[in-house]
N, C-alpha and C positions, 0 to 999 in steps of 0.2 A: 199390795193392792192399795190403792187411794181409802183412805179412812181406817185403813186395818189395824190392830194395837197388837194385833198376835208376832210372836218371833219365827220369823220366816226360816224354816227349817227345810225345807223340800227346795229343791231347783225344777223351772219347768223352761221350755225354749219361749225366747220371745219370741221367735216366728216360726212356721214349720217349714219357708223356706228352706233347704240347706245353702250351704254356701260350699263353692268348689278349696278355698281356701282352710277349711278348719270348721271343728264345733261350732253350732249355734251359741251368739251372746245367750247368757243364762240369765233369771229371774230367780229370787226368793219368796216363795208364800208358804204362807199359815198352811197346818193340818188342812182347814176347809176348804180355803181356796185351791189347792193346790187337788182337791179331790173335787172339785168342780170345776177345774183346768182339765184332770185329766177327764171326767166324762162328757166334755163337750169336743175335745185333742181327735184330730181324724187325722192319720200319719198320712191319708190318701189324696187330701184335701189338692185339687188342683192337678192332679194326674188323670190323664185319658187313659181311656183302658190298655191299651199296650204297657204305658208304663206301670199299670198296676200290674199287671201278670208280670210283666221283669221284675219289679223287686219282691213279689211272695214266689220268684224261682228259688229253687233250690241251691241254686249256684251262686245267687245274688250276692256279690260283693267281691266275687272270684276272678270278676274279667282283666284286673289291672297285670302287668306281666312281672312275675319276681325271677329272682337268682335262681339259675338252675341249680339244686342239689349238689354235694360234690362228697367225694371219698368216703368212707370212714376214718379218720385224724386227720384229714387235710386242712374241714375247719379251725382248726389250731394253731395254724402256722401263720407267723408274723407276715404283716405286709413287706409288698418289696420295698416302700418309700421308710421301712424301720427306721431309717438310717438322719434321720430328722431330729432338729433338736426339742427335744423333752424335756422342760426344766424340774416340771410337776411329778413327769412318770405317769401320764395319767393313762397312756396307752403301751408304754412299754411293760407295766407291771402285768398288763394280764397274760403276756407270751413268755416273763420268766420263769416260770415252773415247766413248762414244755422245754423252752429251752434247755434249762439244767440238764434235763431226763436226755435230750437227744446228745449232749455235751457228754454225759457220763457213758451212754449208749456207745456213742463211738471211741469213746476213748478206754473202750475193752470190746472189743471185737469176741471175745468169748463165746458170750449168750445173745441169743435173737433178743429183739426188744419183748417178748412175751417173758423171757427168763430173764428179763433186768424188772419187769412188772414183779414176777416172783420174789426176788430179791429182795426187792423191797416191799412184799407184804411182807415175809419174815422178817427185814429189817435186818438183815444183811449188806458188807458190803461186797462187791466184785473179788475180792482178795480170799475169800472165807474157802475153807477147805471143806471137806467133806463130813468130816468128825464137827464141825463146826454148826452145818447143814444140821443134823442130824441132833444137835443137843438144842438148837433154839426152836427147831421143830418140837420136840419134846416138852419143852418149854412153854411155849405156845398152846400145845394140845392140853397141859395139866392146868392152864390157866384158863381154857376157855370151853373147856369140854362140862358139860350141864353137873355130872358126878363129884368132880371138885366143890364147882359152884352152887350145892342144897339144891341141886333139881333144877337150877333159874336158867331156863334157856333162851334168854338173851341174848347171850353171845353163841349162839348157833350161827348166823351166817356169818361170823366174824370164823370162828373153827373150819365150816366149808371152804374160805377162801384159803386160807394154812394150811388145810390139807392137800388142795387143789395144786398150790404153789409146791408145795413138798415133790407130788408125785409128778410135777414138770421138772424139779430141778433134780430128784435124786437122779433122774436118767439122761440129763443133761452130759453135752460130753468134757466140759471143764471141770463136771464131778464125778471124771473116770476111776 
């Protein structure tokens, strides 16, 4: 504000216009100004009553149209234009971890994708045998089970998930 020596700390809109374009340019004032900005600020200021009852609906702000929904893990899956040059990586890094999983997935037809999920909570790899199965489970249980650990259940949902993966893969049929 004109004359003010205080450090402008608060942001207030210059106009209560909006703009179809983007935020309101902003302004800086003082503690006081900025609370005598906002008690004089009427968000309504210039709106006929129609428009006032549109934006105190309920739904205000909901009318624009988005992306329908899609699958459970479909949103994961690289575009189809992947195939473009990335010098940076700056979009291909986020689809290689998916990728790997479905790369390892297929390249053992063994286990459904919930038994390669398994797998690797135990930290297994696709080759492991049964006795195998069975000692890193063990392993798992004595490192994360509260009894080990002086009582500290911490890693409780870290044990639920090891046990969970366990009682998927002991009945798995590659661990006949």
């Amino acid at each position: 504000m004109p004359g003010c020596r205080e450090a402008g700390e608060f942001r207030a809109p210059v106009s209560s216009h909006r703009s179809p374009d983007g935020p309101p340019p902003w302004r800086w004032l003082c503690l006081d100004h900025v609370r005598e900005f906002n008690a004089s600020y009427n968000f309504f200021d210039g709106m006929n009553a129609d428009q006032i009852m549109a934006a105190q609906s309920p739904t205000a702000g909901w009318e624009t149209e988005s992306r329908a929904f899609r699958a459970a893990g479909s949103a994961d899956l690289p575009p189809r234009w992947a195939d473009f040059r990335d010098p940076m990586d700056a979009l291909g890094a986020r689809f290689r971890q998916r990728m790997d999983e479905a790369r390892r997935e297929a390249a053992d037809p063994r286990f459904t994708r919930e038994e390669h999920r398994a797998l690797h909570t135990l930290g297994l790899e696709s080759r492991a045998d049964r006795g195998a199965l069975r000692r890193r489970y063990s392993e798992l249980v004595r490192r994360y089970h509260p009894d080990r650990n002086g009582g500290d259940r911490s890693h409780e949902t870290r044990l639920g998930e090891v046990v969970a993966a366990y009682q998927l893969l002991r009945k798995a049929k590659a661990f006949a």
